[in-house]
Each structure stands twice: as structure tokens, then as C-alpha cells.
N, C-alpha and C positions, 0 to 999 in steps of 0.2 A: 504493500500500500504506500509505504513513504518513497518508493520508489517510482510507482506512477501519480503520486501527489507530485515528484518534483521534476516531473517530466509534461506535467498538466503547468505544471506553472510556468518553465522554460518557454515552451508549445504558445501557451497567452500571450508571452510578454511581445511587445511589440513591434521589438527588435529581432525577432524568431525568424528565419523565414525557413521553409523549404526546399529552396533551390537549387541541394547540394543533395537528399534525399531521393531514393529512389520508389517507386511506387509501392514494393514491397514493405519498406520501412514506415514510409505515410500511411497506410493502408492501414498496418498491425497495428500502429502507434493511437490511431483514431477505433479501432477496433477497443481496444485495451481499455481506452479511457471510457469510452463509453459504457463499456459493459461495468464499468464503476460507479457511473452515475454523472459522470465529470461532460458539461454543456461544450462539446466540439462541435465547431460548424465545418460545414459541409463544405465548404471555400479551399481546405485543407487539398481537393481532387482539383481544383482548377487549372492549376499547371500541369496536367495532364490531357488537356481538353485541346482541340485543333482550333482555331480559327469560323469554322464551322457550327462549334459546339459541339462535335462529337470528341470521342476520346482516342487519343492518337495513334496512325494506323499503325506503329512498331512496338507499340505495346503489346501487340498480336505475339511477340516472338518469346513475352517476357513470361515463359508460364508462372511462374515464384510469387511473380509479381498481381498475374492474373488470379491466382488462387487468394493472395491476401485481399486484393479486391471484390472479389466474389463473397469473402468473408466478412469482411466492411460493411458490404452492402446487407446483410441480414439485420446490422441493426438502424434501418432510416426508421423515421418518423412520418407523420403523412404529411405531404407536401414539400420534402424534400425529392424533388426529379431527379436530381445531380446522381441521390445515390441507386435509383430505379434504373437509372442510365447505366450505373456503372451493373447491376444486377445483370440487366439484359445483356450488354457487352463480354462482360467476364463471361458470361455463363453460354455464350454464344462461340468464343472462342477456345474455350476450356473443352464443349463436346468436340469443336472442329479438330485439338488437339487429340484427343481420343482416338480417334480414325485413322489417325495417322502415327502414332507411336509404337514403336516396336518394343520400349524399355517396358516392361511387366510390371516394374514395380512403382516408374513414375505415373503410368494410368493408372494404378489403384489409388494413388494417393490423392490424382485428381479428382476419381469416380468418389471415392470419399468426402472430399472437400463439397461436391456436387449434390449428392444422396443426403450427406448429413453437415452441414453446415455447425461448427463449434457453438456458436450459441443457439441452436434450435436442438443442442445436444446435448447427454448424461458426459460429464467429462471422463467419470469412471470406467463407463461405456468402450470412450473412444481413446485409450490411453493405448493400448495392444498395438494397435494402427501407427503408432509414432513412436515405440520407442526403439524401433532402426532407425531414425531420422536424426537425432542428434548430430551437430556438426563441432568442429573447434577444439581447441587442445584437450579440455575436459571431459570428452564424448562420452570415453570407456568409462570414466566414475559418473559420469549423471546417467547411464545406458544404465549400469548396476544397479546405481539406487532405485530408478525406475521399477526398473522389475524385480526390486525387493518392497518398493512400498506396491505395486500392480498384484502383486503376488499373495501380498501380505493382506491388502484388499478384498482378494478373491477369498479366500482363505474362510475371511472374516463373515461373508457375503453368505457366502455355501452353509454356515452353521446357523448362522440367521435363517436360511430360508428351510434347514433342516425341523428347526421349532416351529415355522408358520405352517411347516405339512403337519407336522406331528400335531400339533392345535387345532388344525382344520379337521382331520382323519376322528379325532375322537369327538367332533362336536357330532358327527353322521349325518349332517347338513348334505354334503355329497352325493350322502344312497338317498337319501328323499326325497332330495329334490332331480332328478334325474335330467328335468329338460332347464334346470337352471343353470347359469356359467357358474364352473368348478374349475376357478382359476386362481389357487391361493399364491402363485407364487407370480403371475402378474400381478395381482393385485399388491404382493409386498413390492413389486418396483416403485409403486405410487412412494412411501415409503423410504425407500434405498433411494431416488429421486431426490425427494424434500428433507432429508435428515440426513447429510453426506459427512457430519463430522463423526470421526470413528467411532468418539466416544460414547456415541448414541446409538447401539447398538440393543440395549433392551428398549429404548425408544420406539425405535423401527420396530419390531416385533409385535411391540405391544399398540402401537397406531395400526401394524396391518388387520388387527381383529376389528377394528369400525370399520376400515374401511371393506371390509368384504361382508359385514354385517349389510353395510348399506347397497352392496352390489345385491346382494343374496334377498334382502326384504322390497327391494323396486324390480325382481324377480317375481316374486310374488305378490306381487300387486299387477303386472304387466302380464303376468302370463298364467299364474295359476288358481289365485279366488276368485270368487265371484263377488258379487259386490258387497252384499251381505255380511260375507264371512271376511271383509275387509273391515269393513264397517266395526264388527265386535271387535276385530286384530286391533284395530285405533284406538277403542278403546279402553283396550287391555292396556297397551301400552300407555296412554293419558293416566289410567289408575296403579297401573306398574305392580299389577296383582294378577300373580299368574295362575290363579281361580276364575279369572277374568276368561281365561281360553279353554276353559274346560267343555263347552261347544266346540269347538273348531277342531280340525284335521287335524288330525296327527304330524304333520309337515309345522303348521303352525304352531301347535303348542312344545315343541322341538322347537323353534324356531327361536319364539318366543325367551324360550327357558335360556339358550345359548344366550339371547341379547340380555338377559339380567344377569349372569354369571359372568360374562368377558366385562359386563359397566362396572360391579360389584365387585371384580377384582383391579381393573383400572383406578378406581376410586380408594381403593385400599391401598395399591402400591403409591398412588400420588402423596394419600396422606401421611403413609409410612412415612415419605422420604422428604414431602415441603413442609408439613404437616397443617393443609387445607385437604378439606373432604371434597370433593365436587360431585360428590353422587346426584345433588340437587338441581345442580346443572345440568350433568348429562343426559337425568333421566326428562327435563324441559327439552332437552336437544334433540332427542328421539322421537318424543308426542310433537313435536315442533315439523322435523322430518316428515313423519306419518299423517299426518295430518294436510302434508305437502302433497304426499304419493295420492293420497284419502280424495283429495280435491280432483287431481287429473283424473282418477277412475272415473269419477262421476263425472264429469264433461263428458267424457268417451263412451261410458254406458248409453248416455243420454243420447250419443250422435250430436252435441251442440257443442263446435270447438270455442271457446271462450276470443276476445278482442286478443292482439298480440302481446298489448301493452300487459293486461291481465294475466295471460300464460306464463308472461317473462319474469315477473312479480315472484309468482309460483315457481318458475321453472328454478328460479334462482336460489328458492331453498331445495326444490327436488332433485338441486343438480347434485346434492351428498357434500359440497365444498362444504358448506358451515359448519355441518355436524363433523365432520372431517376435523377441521380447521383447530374447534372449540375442546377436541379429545387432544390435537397435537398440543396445546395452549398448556393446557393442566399436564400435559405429558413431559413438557419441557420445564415447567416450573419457575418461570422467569416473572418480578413482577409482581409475584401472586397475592393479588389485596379486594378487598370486595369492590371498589371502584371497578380495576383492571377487570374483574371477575364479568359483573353488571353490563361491560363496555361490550367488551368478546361476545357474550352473551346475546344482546343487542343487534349483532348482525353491523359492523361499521362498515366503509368504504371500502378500507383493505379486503375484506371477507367477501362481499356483496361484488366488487368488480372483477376479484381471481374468479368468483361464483358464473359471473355471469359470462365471462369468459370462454369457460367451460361449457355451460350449456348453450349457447352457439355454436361454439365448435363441434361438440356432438351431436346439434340437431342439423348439423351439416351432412353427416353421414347418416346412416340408417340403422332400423334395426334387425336389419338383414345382416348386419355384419355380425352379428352373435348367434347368428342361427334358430331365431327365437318368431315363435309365431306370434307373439301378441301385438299390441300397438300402443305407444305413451304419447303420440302426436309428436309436432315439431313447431318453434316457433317459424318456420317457414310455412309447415299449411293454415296455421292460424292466420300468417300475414296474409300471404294471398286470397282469403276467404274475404279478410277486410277489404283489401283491397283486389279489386277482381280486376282481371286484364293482364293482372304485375308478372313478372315473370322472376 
């Protein structure tokens, strides 16, 4: 950090210029800063650009340079063109290199750069991929270290995902629910994603159990109750009395039982160790959730999709972020005071934007992609109901 703080500052000053850099150096260096948070403009590529406005034609030759540009360009903002420009360009002559390259190992690195882009990427993920790549006196000691912390990573990864089967296998959520997704160990990338510091490792573990709690109950709401027997699930869960399901499926009163025993013991391990209970919390965060899923059934039973604005309201707790968010909060233990507690709770900005984020993005896709017959709508066919003609 104090190393790109003092290259953010250099970079400002306004006697800096450029002119001795090369596109690869520019590229990384605006790359860097930004994924920090640090305000670089877009002005930084100009000396790069023709006469024309486009970006110059022997830049063509410079792949190094094209690859860091290609990577640049994933973090523009809207209405920066300059770095659309350089998207379209890099990435136009990046495949044309493709085609024509004999060396194996430098198309993969490009096909990489292409396919997965560093900041749209797990760095953990993409660490395997580069560490031949090291260049400079120091190669062999930073190659080693790599692939002793890569290693040591993986290591760490493998035992972690060892508990979230072993956790998943005894809940029997798996044999009941047969057409629902039984993917505990995607579901921990969510997880191994958002908790990357090592030390969080019963973190991860113990965040992967909401979150497959809420893949597995918007399962069942989407694909296996009826409305009914939704209807009681809601408000078993409101009453948090699992007397309450003593009607319901055997899928459900299973179901059920798991989500009071994984909160029950999250609530205990937090107090153990911050010494706040959030069981109060959680168990609002579920009747909060369900009450989400609760809503969408009934538009869909009824055949009447709701305005967009209203779906998106909804969609934005049924997207799972909050109740996510609200278990990682107490998981991490940072803070923890009844304001902070009340805030989280609340549903802020932070929560509500990652939220809504997400369910866009996945009402982008389908729910064809899971292999699943039922339907939860999208704020796409909401829109265009409103608006008819819209494409």
C-alpha cells in the first residue's frame, strides 16, 4: 500500500509526465491504482492515441503491452470511451495474435488474460497461471515462494472444503431433496471468494452453511411446495418453533431442523468468541428472507408479475446477499455494538447495492442453467410487461 500510495502521489504531481513510459508500464500502473480506490484519469492512455483518435497502429506489435491494456481497460467507469476504446482495440488484436502464434505458452497467457481478466478474477484462482512468469534477478526465490504460499493455499482450501462435505452429507438435505442443487462445495467458493485472509478459515466454513441454506430453501420455494405448504414453512420460520412444521413434508421439517441447528450453533460460536449472541438477529434474517421467497410464490401462483420497481424491492432481499452479508458480519466480529448490530440489520447501501447487483446479474441468465423446472420470474419479464414493445 505505501508503495502504491507513493506512486499515486509521484503519478498527481504535476510535474509527472509519461513520456519516457511505455504502454505496459502506464497500463499496470493505472491498473494498480485503481483497483485501490486511488481517482486516475483516463488522460494517463493519450499519448498513445494517433492523431485520429485511435490508438497507434504499432502498438499492434506490442503484445506485453497489449495484455496490460486489455487489463486496464476492465476497470473504466461509464463514460469513460478512452478506456472502451482501449477494450475493443486490445482485445481485437490480442485474438489476431492468437492465430498466429506458434509459442504455446505465450497464447495461453494471452487466452488467459482474455477469458479471465485479473480483476473480474479469484487471484487465488489465477496464481498457477503465472508463477513461470516471473522475470529478473530474483525469479528462482519469488518462483519458490510462490509455490510455497500456492501450495500452502491449496492445502488449506482442500480441508476447508473437506468439513463443508462432511457438514453437508450429515445434514441429508442431498437425499431429499433430489431435484434441488447439491453443490456444497460451489457454494463454499462464495466463501473462499469473500474471506481470502488465511486466517479465516473456520470463517469460510462456517459462512458456507447460510449460504447453501439459502440456495437449498429458494429450492424449495421454486421448485418443490406448493403454496400452502410455503405459506406454514414462513411461518414456522417467523415463530422459529419447529412444532410449527409438524404439517409439512418431510423435506421441510429436515429442512427446517438443519436451519435452526447450523443458526444455533453460528450464534454460539460468535458469542463464544466476541461475546454478542446474534441469534436475534439471525433468526429476523431468515423470517426476513422467507418472507422474500413467500412474496415471489404468490405473484407466480397468481400468474400476476408485480411492477419492476416492486420485484426489485423484493428481489433484492430474495437475492440471499443480506442474509449472507448479516451471518458474515457476526462471523467476522468486527465493531460488534448494538448500533453496528441495528445498522447491518437494516439493510444499508453497502448491502442493498452488492444485493442488487447480484440479482441482475442473475436475472440475466436463467433458470435453465440449474436444471430446474420451476420458475422465480426475472426483473427482465417484469420490465417488459411494464413496458411492452421494450426489448
Amino acid at each position: 500500500e505505501a508503495v502504491l500510495h507513493s506512486q499515486y502521489m509521484k503519478s498527481s504531481s504535476h510535474s509527472f509526465t509519461y513520456q519516457h513510459e511505455d504502454l505496459y508500464e502506464v497500463s499496470t500502473r493505472f491498473r494498480l491504482l485503481r483497483q485501490q480506490g486511488h481517482n486516475v484519469p483516463t488522460d494517463v492512455f493519450d499519448k498513445f492515441k494517433d492523431k485520429d483518435g485511435g490508438f497507434k497502429t504499432e502498438l499492434s506489435e506490442d503484445i506485453r503491452g497489449l495484455m496490460g491494456l486489455y487489463e486496464a481497460s476492465q476497470l473504466s467507469i461509464e463514460g469513460e470511451d478512452i478506456l472502451d476504446q482501449a477494450a475493443d482495440f486490445s482485445a481485437q488484436q490480442l485474438n489476431g495474435w492468437l492465430t498466429r502464434l506458434d509459442n504455446h505458452h505465450q497464447a495461453k497467457v494471452i487466452s488467459n488474460t482474455l477469458g479471465h481478466p485479473q480483476h473480474k478474477s479469484l487471484a487465488k484462482f489465477m496464481a498457477k497461471n503465472f508463477l513461470s512468469d516471473y522475470n529478473g534477478p530474483n525469479a528462482n526465490v519469488l518462483q519458490e515462494l510462490a509455490k510455497m504460499d500456492f501450495n500452502m493455499s491449496r492445502s488449506m482450501y482442500q480441508k476447508e472444503m473437506l468439513q463443508v462435505s462432511k457438514w453437508w452429507k450429515s445434514t441429508g438435505l442431498g437425499n431429499e431433496l433430489k431435484y434441488a442443487r447439491n453443490q456444497p462445495l460451489k457454494w463454499y467458493l462464495w466463501s473462499m471468494a469473500t474471506l481470502t485472509d488465511p486466517s479465516l478459515s473456520e470463517q469460510r466454513v462456517e459462512l458456507t452453511k447460510p449460504i447453501s441454506l439459502v440456495y437449498i430453501i429458494d429450492d424449495i420455494f421454486d421448485v418443490y411446495g406448493t403454496l400452502e405448504q410455503l405459506i406454514l414453512f414462513t411461518e414456522a420460520v417467523n415463530r422459529w418453533e419447529l412444532a410449527a412444521v409438524n404439517e409439512l413434508p418431510g423435506y421441510m421439517k429436515i429442512c427446517f431442523k438443519v436451519l435452526q441447528d447450523s443458526t444455533n450453533e453460528i450464534s454460539y460460536g460468535v458469542h463464544k468468541k466476541y461475546g454478542w449472541n446474534p441469534i436475534d438477529s439471525l433468526r429476523r434474517t431468515w423470517a426476513i428472507l422467507c418472507n422474500a421467497f413467500l412474496e415471489e410464490a404468490k405473484w407466480f401462483a397468481s400468474g400476476q408479475l408485480p411492477k419492476a420497481e416492486e420485484y426489485l424491492k423484493n428481489g433484492i432481499v430474495s437475492s440471499g446477499v443480506p442474509a449472507v452479508l448479516v451471518h458474515m458480519f457476526f462471523l467476522l466480529g468486527h465493531g460488534m455494538n448494538k448500533e453496528s448490530v441495528d445498522f447491518t440489520i437494516d439493510n444499508p447501501d453497502i448491502i442493498t447495492s452488492t444485493a442488487t447487483i447480484l440479482r441482475l446479474w442473475d436475472d440475466l441468465g436463467s433458470a435453465k442453467d440449474e436444471n430446474q423446472d420451476g420458475h422465480d420470474g426475472s426483473y427482465i419479464d417484469c420490465y417488459r410487461k411494464e413496458h411492452e414493445g421494450s426489448t
